[in-house]
C-alpha positions as CSV (number, residue, x, y, z in Angstrom):
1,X,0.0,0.0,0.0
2,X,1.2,3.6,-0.8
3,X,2.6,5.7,2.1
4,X,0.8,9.7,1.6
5,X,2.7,12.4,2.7
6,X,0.4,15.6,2.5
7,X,1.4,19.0,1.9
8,X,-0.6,22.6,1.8
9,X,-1.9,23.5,-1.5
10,X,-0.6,26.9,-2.5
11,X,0.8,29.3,-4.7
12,X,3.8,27.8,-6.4
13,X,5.5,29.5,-8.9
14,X,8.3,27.3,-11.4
15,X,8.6,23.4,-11.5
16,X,9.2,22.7,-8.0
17,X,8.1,23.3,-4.1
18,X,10.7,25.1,-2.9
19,X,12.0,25.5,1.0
20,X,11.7,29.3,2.7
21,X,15.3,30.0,1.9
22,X,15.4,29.4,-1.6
23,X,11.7,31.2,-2.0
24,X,13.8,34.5,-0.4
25,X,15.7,34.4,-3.5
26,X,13.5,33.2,-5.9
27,X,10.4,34.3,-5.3
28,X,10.7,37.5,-2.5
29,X,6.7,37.8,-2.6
30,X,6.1,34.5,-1.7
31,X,8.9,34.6,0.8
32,X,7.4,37.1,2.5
33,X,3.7,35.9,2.6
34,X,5.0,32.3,4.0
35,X,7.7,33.9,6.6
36,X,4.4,35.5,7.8
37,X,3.7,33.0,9.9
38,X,6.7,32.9,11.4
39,X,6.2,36.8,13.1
40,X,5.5,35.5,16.1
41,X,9.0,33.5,16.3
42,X,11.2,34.8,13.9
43,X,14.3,33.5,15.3
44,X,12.6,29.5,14.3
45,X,13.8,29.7,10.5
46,X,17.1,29.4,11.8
47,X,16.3,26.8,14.0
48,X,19.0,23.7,13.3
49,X,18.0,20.4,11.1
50,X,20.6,18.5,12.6
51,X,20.3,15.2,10.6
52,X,20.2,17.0,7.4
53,X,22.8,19.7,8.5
54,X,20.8,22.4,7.9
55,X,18.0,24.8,9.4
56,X,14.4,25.1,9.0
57,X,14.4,27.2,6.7
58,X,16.3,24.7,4.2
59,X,13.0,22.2,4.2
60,X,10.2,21.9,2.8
61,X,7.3,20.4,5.5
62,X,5.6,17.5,4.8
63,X,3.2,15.9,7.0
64,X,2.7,11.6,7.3
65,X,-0.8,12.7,9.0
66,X,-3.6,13.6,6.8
67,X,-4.9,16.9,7.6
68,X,-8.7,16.6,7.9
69,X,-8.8,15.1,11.7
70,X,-6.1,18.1,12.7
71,X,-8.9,20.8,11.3
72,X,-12.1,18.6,12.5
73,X,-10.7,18.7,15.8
74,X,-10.2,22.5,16.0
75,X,-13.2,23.2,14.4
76,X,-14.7,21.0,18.1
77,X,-12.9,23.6,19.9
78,X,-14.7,26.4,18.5
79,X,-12.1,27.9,17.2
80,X,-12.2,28.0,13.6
81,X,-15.5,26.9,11.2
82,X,-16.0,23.9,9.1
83,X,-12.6,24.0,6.7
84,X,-12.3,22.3,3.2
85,X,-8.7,21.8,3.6
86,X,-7.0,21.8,0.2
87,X,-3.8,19.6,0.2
88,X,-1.5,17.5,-2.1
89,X,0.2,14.4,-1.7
90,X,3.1,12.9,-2.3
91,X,4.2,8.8,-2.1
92,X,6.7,8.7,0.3
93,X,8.7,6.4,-1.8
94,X,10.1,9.8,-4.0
95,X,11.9,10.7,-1.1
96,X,15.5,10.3,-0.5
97,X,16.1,9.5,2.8
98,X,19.7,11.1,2.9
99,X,18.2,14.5,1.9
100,X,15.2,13.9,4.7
101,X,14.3,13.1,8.2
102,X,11.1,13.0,10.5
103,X,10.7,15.9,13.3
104,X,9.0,14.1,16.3
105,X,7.1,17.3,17.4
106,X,6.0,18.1,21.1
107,X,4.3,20.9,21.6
108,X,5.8,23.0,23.9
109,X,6.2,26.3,23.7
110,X,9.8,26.7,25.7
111,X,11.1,24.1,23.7
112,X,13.6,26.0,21.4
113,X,15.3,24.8,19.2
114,X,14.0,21.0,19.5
115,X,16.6,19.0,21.0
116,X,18.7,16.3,18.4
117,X,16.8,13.3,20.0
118,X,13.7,14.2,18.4
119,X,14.8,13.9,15.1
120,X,14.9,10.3,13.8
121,X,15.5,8.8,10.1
122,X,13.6,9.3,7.2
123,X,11.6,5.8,5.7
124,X,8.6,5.2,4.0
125,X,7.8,3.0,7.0
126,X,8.4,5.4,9.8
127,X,6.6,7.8,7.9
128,X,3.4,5.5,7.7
129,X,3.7,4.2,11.0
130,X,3.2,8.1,12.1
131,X,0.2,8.9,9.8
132,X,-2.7,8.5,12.8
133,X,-2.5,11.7,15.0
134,X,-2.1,11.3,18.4
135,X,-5.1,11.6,21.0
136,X,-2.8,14.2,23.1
137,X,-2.9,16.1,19.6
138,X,-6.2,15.6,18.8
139,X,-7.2,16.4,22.5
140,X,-5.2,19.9,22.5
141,X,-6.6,20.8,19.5
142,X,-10.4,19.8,20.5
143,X,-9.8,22.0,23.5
144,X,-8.0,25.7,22.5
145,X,-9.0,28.7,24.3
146,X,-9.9,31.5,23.0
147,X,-6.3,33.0,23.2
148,X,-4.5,30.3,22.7
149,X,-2.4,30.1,18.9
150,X,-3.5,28.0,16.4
151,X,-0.8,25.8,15.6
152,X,-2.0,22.7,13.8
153,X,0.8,21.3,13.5
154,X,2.6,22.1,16.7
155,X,2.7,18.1,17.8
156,X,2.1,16.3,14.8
157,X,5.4,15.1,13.7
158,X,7.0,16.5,10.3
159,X,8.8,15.1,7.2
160,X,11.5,17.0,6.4
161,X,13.2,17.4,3.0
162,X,16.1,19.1,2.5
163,X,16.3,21.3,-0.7
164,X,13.4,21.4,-3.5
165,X,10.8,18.7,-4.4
166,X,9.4,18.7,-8.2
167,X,5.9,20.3,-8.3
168,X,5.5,17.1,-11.2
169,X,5.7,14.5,-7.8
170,X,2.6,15.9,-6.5
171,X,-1.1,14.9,-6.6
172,X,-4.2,16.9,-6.1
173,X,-6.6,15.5,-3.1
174,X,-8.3,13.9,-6.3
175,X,-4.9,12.5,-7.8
176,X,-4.7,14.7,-10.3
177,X,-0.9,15.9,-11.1
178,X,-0.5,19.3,-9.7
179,X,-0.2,22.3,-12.6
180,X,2.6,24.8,-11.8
């Protein structure tokens, strides 16, 4: 069975999905509107990828966890309203594990930068064996406060690929290919 990895849908200009730091140079205007949600914690894009020798801001984010039971559960909360969350996939297979790694994430505020430990190897395998979000995810998210951040994906762990990924290796919710 195919491993999913599942990615925002979004504006993406030339033939691949490209990480923050190459979008800077690129594509300034799309740099910009991404780092945007990064105001509240600038200082994260230079937070260190030590697997792939790196920083944040040299990875593109992939998730193993399909997004609709993140956004279900924060629409519970109250927080947001029903969501058609538009996303593409990828088979995990297209990866190459040398140029990618998994992010166990645990959400806590204070933890800056995330410590080595949580950062394990990249397979297909791993990858599928962390698609089902956790109950203390799904629990945080079903339970936000009014003033609390959103942050979907604050303890859902993350794929991380280090330099672009061809726009051509993605699928449409549907499976179509993705147009650039």
């Amino acid at each position: 069975m195919t491993t999913l990895l599942y990615k925002a849908a979004g504006d993406v200009r030339g033939d691949d999905i490209l990480p923050l730091s190459q979008l800077r140079v690129h594509y300034p205007d799309l740099y910009e509107l991404h780092f945007k949600k990064y105001a509240d914690r600038p200082h994260r894009a230079n937070a260190p990828v030590y697997p792939l020798n790196c920083t944040w801001a040299d990875v593109v984010f992939l998730s193993p966890v399909h997004p609709a039971p993140i956004f279900e559960a924060m629409h519970e909360s109250g927080r947001i309203g029903p969501v058609v969350v538009d996303y593409w996939t990828l088979d995990a297979e297209l990866l190459d594990p040398a140029n990618t790694c998994i992010l166990l994430k645990r959400h806590d505020p204070e933890l800056r930068p995330q410590p080595p430990e949580d950062f394990i190897p990249y397979t297909p395998g791993a990858a599928a064996a962390l698609s089902t979000p956790s109950e203390r995810a799904l629990h945080r998210l079903r339970n936000l406060n009014a003033t609390e951040p959103l942050y979907p994906w604050a303890d859902i762990p993350h794929i991380l690929h280090r330099g672009p990924i061809p726009l051509s290796a993605f699928r449409t919710a549907t499976g179509a290919p993705v147009a650039g």
